[in-house]
C-alpha positions as CSV (number, residue, x, y, z in Angstrom):
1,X,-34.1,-5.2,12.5
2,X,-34.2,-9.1,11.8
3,X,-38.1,-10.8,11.4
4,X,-41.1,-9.3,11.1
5,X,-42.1,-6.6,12.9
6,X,-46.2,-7.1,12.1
7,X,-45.9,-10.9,13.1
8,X,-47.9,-11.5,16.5
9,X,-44.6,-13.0,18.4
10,X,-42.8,-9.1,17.7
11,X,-45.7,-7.4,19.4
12,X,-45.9,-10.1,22.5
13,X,-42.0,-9.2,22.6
14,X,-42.7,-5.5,22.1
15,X,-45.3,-5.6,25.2
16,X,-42.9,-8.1,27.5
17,X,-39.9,-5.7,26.7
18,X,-41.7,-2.8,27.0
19,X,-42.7,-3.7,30.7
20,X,-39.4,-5.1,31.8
21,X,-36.7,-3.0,29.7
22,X,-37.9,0.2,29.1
23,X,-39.1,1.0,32.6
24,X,-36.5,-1.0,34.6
25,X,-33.9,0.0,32.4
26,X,-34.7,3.5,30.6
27,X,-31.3,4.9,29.9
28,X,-30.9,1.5,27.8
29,X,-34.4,1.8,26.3
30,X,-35.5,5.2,25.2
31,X,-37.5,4.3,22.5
32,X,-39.5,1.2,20.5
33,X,-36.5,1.2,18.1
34,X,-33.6,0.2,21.0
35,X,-36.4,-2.4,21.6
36,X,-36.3,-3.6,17.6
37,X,-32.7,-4.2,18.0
38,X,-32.7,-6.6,20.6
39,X,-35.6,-9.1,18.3
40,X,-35.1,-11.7,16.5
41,X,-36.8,-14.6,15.5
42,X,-34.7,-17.1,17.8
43,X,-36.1,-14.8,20.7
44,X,-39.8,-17.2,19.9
45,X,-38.7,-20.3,21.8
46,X,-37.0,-18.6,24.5
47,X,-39.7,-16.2,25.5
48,X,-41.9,-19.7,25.5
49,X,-39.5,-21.3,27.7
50,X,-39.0,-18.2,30.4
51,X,-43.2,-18.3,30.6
52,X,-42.8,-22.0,31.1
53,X,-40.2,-21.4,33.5
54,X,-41.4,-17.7,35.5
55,X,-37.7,-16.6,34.2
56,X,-39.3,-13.5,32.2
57,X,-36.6,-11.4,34.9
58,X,-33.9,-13.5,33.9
59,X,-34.2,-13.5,29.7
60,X,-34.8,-9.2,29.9
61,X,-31.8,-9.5,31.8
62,X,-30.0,-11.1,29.3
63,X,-31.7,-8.9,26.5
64,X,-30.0,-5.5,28.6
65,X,-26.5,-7.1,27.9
66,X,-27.6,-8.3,24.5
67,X,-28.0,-4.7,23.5
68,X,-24.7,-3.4,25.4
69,X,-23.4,-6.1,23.2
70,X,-24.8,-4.8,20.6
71,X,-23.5,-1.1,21.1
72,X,-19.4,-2.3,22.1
73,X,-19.8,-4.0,18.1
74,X,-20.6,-0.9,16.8
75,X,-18.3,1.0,18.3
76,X,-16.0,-2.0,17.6
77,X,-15.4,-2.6,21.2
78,X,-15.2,-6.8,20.3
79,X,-14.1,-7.7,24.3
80,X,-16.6,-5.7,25.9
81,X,-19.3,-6.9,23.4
82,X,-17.8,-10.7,24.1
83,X,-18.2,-10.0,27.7
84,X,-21.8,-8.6,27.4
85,X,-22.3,-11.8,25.4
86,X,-20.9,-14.4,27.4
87,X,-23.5,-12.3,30.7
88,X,-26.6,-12.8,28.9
89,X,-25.6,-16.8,28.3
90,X,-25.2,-16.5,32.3
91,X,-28.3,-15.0,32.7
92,X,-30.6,-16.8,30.5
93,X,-28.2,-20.6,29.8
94,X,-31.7,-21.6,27.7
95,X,-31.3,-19.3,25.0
96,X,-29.1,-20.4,22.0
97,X,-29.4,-17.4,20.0
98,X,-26.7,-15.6,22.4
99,X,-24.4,-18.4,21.9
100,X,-24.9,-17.8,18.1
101,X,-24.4,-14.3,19.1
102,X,-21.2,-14.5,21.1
103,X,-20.1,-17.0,18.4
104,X,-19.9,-14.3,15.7
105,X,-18.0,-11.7,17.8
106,X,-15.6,-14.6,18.4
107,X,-15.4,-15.6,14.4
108,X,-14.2,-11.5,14.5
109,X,-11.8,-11.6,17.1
110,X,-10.3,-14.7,15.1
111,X,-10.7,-17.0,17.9
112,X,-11.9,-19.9,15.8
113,X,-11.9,-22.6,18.2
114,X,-14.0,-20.7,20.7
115,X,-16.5,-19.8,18.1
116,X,-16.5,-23.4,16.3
117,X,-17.9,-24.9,20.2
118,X,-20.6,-22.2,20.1
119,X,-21.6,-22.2,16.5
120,X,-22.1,-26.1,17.2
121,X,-23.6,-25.6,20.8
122,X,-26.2,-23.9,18.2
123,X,-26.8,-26.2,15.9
124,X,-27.9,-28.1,18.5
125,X,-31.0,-26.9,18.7
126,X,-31.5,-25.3,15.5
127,X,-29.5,-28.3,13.3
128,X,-31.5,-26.1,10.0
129,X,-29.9,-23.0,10.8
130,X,-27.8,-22.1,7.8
131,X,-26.1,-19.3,8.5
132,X,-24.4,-20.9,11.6
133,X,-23.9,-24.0,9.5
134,X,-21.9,-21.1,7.4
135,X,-20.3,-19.6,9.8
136,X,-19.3,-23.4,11.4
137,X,-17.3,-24.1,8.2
138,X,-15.5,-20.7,7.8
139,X,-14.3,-21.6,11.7
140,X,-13.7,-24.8,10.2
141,X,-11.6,-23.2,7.5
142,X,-9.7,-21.0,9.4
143,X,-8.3,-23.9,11.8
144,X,-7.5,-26.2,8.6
145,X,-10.5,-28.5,8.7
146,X,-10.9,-28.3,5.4
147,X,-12.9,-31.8,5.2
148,X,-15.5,-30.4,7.6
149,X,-15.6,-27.0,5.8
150,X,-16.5,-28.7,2.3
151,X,-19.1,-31.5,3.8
152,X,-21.0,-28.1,5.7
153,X,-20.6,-25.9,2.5
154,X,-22.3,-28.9,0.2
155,X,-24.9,-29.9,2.3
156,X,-26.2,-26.1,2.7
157,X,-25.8,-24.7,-0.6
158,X,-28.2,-27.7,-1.8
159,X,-31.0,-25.2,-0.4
160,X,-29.3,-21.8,0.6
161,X,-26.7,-19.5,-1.8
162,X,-24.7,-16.3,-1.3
163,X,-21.9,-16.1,-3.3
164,X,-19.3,-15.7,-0.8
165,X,-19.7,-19.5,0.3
166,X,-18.8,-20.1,-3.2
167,X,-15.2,-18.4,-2.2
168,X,-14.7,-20.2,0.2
169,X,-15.8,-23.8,-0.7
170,X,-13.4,-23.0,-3.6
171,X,-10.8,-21.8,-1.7
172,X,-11.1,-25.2,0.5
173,X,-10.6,-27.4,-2.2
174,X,-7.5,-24.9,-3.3
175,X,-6.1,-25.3,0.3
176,X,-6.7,-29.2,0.7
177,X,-5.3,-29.5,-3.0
178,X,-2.0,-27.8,-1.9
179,X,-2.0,-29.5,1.7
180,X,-2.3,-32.9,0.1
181,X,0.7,-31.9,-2.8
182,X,3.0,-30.8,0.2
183,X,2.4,-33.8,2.3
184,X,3.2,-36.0,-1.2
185,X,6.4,-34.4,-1.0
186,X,7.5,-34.7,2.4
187,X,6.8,-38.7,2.0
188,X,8.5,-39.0,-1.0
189,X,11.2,-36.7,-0.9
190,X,11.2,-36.0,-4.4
191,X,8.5,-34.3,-7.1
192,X,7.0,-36.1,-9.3
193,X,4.2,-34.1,-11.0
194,X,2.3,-37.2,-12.6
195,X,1.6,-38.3,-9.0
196,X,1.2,-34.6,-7.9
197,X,-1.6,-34.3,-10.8
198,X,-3.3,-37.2,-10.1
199,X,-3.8,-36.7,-6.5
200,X,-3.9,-32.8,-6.6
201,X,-5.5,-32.2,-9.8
202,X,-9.3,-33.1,-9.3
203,X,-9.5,-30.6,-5.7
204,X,-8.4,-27.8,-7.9
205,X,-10.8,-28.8,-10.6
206,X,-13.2,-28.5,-8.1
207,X,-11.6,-24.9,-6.7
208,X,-11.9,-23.2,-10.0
209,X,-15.3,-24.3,-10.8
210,X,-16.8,-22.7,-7.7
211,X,-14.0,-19.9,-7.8
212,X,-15.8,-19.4,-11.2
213,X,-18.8,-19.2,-9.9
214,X,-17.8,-16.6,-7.2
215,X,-16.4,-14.5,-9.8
216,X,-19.8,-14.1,-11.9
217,X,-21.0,-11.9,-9.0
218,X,-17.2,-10.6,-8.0
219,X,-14.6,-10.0,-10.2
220,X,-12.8,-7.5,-7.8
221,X,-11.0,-10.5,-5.8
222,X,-8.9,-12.8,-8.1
223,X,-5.7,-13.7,-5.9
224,X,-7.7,-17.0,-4.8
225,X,-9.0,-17.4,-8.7
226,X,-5.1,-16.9,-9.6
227,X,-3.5,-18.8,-7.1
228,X,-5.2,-22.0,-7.9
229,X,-5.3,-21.4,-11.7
230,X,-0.8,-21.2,-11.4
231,X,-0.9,-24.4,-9.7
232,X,-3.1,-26.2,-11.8
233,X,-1.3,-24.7,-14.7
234,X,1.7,-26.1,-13.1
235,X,0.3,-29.4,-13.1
236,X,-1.4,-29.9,-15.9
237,X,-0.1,-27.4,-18.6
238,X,-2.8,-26.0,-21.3
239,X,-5.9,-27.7,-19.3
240,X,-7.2,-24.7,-18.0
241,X,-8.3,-23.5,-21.6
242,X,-9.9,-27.1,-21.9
243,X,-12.1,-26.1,-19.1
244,X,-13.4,-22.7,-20.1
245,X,-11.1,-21.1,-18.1
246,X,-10.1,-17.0,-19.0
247,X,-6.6,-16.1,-19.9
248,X,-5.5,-14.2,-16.8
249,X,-3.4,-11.7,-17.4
250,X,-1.5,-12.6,-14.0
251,X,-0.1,-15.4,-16.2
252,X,0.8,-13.8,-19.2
253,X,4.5,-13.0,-17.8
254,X,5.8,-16.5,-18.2
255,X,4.7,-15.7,-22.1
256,X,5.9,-12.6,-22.4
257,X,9.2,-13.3,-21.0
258,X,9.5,-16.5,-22.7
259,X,9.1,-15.1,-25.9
260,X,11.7,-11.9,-25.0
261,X,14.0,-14.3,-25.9
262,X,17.2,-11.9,-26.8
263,X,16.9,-11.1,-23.1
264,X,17.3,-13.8,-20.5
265,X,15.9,-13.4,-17.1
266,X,19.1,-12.6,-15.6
267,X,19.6,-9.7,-18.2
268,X,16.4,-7.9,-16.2
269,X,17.0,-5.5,-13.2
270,X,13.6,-5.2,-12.5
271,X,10.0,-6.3,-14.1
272,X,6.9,-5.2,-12.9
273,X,3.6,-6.5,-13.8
274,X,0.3,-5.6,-13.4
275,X,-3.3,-6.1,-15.1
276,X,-7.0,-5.0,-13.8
277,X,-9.3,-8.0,-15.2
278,X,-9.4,-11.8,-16.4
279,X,-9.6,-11.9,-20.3
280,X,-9.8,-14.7,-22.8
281,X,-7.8,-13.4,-25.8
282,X,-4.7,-11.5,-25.5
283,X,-2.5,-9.4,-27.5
284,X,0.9,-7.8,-26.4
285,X,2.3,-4.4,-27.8
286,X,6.1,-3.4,-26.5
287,X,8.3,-0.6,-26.7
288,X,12.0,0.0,-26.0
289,X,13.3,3.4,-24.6
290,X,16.2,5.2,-23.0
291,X,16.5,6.0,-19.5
292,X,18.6,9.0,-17.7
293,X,20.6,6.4,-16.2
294,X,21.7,5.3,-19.5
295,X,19.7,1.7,-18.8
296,X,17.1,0.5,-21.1
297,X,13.3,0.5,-20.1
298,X,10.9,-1.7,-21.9
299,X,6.9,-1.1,-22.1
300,X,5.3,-3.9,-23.0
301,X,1.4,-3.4,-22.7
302,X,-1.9,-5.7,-23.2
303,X,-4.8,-5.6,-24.6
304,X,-8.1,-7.8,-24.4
305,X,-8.7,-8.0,-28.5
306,X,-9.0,-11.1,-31.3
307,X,-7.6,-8.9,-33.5
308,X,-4.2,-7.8,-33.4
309,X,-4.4,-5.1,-36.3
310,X,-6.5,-3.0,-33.8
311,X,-4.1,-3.0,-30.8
312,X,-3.5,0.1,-29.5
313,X,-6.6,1.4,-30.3
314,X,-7.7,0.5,-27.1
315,X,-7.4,1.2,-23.1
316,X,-4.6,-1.8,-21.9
317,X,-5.9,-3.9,-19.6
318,X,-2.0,-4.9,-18.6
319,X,1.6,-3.9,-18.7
320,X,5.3,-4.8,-17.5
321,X,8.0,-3.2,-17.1
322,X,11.5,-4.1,-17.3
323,X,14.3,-2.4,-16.7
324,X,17.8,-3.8,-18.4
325,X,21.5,-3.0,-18.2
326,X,22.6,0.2,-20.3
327,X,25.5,-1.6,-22.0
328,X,23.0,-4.1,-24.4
329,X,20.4,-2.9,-26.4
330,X,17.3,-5.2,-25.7
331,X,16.0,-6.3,-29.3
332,X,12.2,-7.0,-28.4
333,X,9.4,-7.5,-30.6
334,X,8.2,-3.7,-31.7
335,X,4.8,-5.9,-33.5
336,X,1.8,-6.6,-31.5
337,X,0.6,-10.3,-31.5
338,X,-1.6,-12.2,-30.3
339,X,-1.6,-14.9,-27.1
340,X,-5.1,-16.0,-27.0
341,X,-6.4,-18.6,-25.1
């Protein structure tokens, strides 16, 4: 239940719904905790308005599809709990909380545009509301306002924080970055990574450092954190350890293959790569063996360590595998060293 349930507006709404809802409509309200379900703090102004108005009828009407609403999203029913929605906006228009309401089930159906109208319709009234200013720029977001998305995610997390919006302010900046790289290409026709840098460059700067900050509370969801570190990489070649940031493992490869240099790319079959965390020192330890196919098969495993006398001792944190022709020995460093950041 959302609010307080000892503040004096929950018990005027307790004794209004009780009156209305539970005897007018008892197979939708057996008991004081389908009532609880239905609060919310919003609820404050509009019972005020419906005794202004003699439209008490008309707002537990719209509280009876509210909570049918709220049944079709647990049972994940997302077009009969938009239709339940969109009946209590009809039966109570003076309300904004169900338009916040029938916003979010359209943010889940993915039907941004819809859900962008209501969010703002909501705002409206309650311009303070920072969750719907949250939810506004993920709508935002999603239809490639990216502009709108960062000027909403600023202005809220001056005074509010989760860390998700740090994911996604991050991942703004990492989509506008791209955007605005892709449209330097289309009007030049060539690449030219100076220009690319300059103009790309400082939205990724600004992707990684709230990306960075997202991952101080996550660490499980780095494809974002990765993407933007490859481009920037890209762009401005040994930056990213200027900045602080972590040697990911996702970007080892290049190094690793680079330095496999008895065996050009077009020598490997097949390479697989995977790792499980971010690290800021590296070392690699390989291996070459036979395969019943007669092809070669090269281990190469990593380790987060400074010090590459002790590799091996520990769990890898990262590995490929690569898979080369039987006809050519691959002659691959059998030493561990280090590729620290």
């Amino acid at each position: 239940m959302i609010g307080d349930k000892d503040s004096d507006e929950f018990q005027e709404f307790l004794i209004l719904a009780l009156k209305h809802l539970v005897i007018e409509h008892p197979d939708e309200f057996q008991s004081p905790d389908d009532l609880a379900d239905c609060w919310h703090p919003d609820l404050i102004g509009c019972i005020k308005n419906a005794k202004a108005s003699n439209s008490i009828p008309d707002l537990m009407e719209a509280l009876v599809y509210k909570k049918r609403a709220i049944r079709s999203q647990i049972e994940n029913r997302l077009d009969h709990a938009k239709a339940n929605y969109a009946a209590s906006i009809q039966a109570f228009p003076g309300c904004p909380h169900f338009r916040f309401m029938l916003g979010a089930v359209c943010a889940q159906k993915c039907e941004w545009e819809e859900a962008r109208e209501l969010f703002t319709q909501y705002l409206s009234s309650n311009p303070e509301a920072w969750e719907a200013q949250n939810r506004l720029a993920l709508c935002h977001f999603s239809l490639g306002e990216y502009d709108s998305a960062i000027d909403l995610l600023e202005n809220i997390m001056h005074e509010y924080y989760e860390p998700m919006m740090s994911l996604l302010l991050g991942t703004c900046f990492y989509q506008k970055g791209e955007r605005l790289g892709k449209d330097l290409y289309r009007k030049t026709g060539v690449y030219d990574q100076d220009a690319t840098a300059r103009i790309v460059g400082p939205h990724l700067e600004k992707a990684l450092h709230h990306l960075m900050q997202f991952r101080q509370y996550d660490e499980s969801q780095d494809e974002q954190f990765d993407k933007a570190c490859n481009l920037y990489d890209m762009l401005k070649p040994g930056k990213l350890q200027e900045m602080g940031i972590p040697l990911s493992l996702n970007r080892l490869h290049r190094v690793v293959l680079g330095d496999c240099r008895e065996n050009p790319p077009e020598q490997v079959l097949r390479a697989e790569f995977r790792c499980n965390k971010i690290v800021r020192s590296a070392g690699i330890l390989s291996c070459v063996r036979g395969t019943s196919s007669g092809r070669y098969q090269t281990d190469i495993m990593l380790f987060e360590t400074d010090d590459t006398d002790r590799i091996g001792n520990d769990k890898p944190v990262g590995w490929f595998t690569m898979l080369y022709p039987g006809h050519e020995n691959p002659e691959v460093p059998d030493i561990a060293y280090n590729l620290g950041a």
